[in-house]
C-alpha positions as CSV (number, residue, x, y, z in Angstrom):
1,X,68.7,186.0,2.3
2,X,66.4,184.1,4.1
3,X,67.2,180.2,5.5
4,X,64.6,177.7,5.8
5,X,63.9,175.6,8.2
6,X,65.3,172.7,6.3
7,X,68.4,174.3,5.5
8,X,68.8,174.6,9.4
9,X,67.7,171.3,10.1
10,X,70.5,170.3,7.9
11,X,73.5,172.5,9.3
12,X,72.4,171.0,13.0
13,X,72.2,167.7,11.9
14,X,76.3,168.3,10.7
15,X,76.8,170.1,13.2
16,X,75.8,167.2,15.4
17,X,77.8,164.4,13.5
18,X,80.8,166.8,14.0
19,X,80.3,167.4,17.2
20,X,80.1,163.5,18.3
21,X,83.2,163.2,16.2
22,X,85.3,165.5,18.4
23,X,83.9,163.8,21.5
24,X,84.7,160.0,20.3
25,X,88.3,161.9,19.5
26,X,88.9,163.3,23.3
27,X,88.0,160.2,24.7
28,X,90.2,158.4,23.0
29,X,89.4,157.2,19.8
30,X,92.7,158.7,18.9
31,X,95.3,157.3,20.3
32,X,98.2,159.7,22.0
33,X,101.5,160.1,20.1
34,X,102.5,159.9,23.6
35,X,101.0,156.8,24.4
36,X,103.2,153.9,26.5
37,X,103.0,151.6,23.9
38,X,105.1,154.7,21.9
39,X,107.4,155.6,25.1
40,X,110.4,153.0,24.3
41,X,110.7,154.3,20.5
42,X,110.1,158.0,22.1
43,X,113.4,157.5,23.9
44,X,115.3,155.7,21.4
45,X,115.0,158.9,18.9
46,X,115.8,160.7,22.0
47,X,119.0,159.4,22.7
48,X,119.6,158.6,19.1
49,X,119.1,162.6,18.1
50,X,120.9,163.9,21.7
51,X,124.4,164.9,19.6
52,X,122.3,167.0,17.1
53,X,120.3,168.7,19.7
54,X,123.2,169.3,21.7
55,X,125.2,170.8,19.2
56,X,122.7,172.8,17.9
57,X,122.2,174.2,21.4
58,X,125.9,175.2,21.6
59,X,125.9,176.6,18.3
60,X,123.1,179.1,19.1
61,X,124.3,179.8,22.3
62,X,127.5,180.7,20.8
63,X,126.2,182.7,18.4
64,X,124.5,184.6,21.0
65,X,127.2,185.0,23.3
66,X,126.3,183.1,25.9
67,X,129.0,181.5,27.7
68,X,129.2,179.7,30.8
69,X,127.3,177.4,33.1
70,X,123.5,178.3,33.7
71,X,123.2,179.8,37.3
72,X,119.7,179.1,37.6
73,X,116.0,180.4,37.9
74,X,116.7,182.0,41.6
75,X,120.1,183.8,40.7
76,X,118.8,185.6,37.2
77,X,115.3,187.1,39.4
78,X,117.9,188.1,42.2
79,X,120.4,189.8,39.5
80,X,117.6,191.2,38.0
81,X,116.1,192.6,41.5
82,X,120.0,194.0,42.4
83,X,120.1,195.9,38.9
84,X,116.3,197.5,39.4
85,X,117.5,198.9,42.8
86,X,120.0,200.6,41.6
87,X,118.1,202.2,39.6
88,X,115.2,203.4,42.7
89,X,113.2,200.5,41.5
90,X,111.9,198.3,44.9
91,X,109.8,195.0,44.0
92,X,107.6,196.1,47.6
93,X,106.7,199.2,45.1
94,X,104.8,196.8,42.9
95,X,105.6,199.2,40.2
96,X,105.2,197.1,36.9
97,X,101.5,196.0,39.1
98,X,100.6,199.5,39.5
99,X,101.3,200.7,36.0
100,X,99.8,197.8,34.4
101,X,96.4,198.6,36.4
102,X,96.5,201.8,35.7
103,X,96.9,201.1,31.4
104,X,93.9,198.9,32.3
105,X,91.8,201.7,33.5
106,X,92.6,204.4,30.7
């Protein structure tokens, strides 16, 4: 089926208006839920909803099994690196990098 050249002046013109719709948007013609104006209230339901976050936190951690204080970012990747070389693995071997380059080039 064949379009005219109507029926495509048509579909750019709306293409177009929606087009200059999403740019008035981005710049702002929407204002952020995150605005300043919203940041008091934003920290209000915050605080106000702390307890039920919390508690929901602990639940699912206890459900999981995780007990204990978090030991940090550093501590798991060093844990992690201890367990791989007991088992031969070194990170100089860059063998995760090397096998995912190789998948690549199958």
């Amino acid at each position: 089926m064949r379009t005219s050249l109507d029926e495509l002046a048509k579909r750019v013109d709306v293409l177009e208006k929606e087009v200059a719709q999403i740019k008035q948007g981005v710049n702002g013609a929407f204002p952020s839920p995150f605005s300043e104006s919203r940041e008091p209230e934003l920290l209000r339901l915050a605080r106000l909803n702390q307890p039920a976050i919390s508690a929901a936190v602990d639940k699912a951690f206890k459900e999981m099994g995780i007990v204990g204080e978090p030991i940090g970012a550093e501590n798991v990747q060093k844990l992690i690196a201890d367990e791989l070389r007991k088992k031969g693995i070194t990170p100089e071997d860059n063998y995760f990098s090397r096998a995912i380059i190789a998948a690549r080039e199958e």
